[in-house]
C-alpha positions as CSV (number, residue, x, y, z in Angstrom):
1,X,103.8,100.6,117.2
2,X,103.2,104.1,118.8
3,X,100.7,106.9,118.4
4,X,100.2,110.3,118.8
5,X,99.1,113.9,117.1
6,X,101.1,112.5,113.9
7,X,98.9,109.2,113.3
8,X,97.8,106.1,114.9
9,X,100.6,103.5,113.9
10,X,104.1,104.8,114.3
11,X,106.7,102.2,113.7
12,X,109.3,102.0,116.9
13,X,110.0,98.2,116.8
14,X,109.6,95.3,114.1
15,X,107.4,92.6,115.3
16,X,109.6,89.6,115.9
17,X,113.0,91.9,116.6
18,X,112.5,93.6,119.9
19,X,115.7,95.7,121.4
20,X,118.3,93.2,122.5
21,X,120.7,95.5,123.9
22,X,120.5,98.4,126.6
23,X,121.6,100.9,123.5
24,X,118.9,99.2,121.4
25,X,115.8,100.6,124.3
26,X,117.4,103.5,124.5
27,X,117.5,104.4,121.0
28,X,113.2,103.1,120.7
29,X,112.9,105.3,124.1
30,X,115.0,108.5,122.6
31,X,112.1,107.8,119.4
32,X,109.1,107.3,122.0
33,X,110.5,110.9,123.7
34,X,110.8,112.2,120.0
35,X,107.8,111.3,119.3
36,X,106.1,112.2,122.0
37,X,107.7,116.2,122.1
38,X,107.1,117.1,118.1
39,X,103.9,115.5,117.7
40,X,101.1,118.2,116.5
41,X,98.0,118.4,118.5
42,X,96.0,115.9,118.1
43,X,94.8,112.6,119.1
44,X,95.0,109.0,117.9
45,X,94.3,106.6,120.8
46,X,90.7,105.0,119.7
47,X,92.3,104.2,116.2
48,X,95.9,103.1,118.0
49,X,94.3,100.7,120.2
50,X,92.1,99.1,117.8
51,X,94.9,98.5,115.5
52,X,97.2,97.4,118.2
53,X,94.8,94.3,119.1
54,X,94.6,93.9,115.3
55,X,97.9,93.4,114.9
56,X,98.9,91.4,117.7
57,X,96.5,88.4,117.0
58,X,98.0,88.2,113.6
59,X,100.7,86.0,114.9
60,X,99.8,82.8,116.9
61,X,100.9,83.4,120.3
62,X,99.8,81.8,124.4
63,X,98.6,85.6,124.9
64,X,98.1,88.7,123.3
65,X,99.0,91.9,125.2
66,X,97.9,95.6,124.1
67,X,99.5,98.5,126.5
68,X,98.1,102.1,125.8
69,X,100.2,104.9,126.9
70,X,98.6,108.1,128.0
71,X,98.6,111.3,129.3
72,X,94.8,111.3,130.5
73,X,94.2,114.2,128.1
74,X,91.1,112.1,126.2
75,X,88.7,114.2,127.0
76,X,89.9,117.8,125.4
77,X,89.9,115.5,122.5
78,X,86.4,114.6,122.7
79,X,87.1,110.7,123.9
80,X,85.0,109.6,126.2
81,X,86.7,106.7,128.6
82,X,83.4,104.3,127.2
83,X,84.7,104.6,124.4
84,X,88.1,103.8,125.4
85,X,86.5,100.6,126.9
86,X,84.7,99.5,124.1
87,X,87.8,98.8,122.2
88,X,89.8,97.6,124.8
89,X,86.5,94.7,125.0
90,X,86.1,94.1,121.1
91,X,89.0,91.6,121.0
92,X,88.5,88.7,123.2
93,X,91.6,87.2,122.9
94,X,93.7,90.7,123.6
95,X,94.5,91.6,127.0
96,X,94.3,95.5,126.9
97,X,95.3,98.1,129.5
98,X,95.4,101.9,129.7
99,X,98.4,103.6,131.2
100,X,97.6,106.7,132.2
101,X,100.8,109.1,133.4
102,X,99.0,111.6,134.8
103,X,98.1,113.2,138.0
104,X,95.7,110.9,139.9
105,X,92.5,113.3,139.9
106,X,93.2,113.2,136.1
107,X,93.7,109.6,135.4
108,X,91.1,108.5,138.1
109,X,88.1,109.6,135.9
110,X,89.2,107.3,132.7
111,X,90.7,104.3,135.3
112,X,87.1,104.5,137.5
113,X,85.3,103.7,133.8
114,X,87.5,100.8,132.8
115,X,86.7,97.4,133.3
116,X,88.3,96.4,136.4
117,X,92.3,95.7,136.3
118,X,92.5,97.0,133.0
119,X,93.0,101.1,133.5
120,X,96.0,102.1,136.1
121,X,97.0,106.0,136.8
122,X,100.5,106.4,137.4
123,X,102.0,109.7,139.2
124,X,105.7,109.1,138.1
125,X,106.7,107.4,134.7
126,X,109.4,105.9,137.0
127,X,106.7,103.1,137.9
128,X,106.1,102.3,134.4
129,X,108.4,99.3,134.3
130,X,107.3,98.0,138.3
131,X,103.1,98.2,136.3
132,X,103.6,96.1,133.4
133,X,106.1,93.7,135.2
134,X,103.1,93.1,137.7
135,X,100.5,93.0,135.0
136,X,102.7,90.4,132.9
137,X,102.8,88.6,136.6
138,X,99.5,88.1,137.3
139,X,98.9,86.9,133.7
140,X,101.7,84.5,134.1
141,X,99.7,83.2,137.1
142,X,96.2,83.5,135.6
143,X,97.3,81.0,133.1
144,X,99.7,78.8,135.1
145,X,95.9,78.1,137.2
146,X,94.3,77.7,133.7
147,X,96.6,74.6,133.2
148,X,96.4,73.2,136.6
149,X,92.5,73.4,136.4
């Protein structure tokens, strides 16, 4: 699901049915873009993110993974990175980050007030896919040393 001035739960793909084929992500990126460029003003993250971990537990999975996507522009919205941290906590069993594609003096405020390893500023949207394959990584580790232990 996706988020932005428009609402807090935006389908882009079905739950069970992610994009097999390179035409597949492009068409959910060309909607992400979409989405992203006629959205009103506005702002739906809080809400996104809670639903987001709501929704991912209610299948029974080894892990449950949350990414937020964002432009670091909480604030003029009146979010307060706390806040953004208190929902990424309620869920105990969701691993939840924050994505911020944003200068770093603009990102570094929200990522500082994060619990650790769970905010990340990124310059160019380019490094996107290089983040999440090193946050799926170390999760991948984290419970390859659960099982050993």
């Amino acid at each position: 699901k996706g988020h932005s001035g428009s609402g807090s739960s935006i389908p882009l793909v079905s739950f069970g049915a992610p994009p097999r084929t390179r035409e597949e992500r492009c068409t959910v990126l060309q909607d992400m873009y979409g989405l992203a460029r006629g959205a009103p003003r506005g702002d739906h993250t809080l809400e996104a993110l809670a639903r987001g971990c709501e929704l991912v537990t209610e299948e029974e999975a080894d892990d449950y993974f949350v990414f937020l996507l964002s432009d670091a522009n909480l604030g003029s919205y009146g979010v307060a990175p706390q806040q953004l941290a208190s929902v990424m906590d309620r869920h105990e069993k969701v691993n939840a980050f924050a994505l911020f594609i944003a200068e770093e003096k603009a990102a570094g405020v929200l990522v500082s007030a994060l619990p650790i390893g769970r905010g990340y500023a990124i310059s160019d949207p380019a490094h996107v896919p290089q983040v999440l394959r090193e946050l799926f990584a170390h999760a991948a580790a984290s419970a390859s040393a659960r099982e050993y232990n």
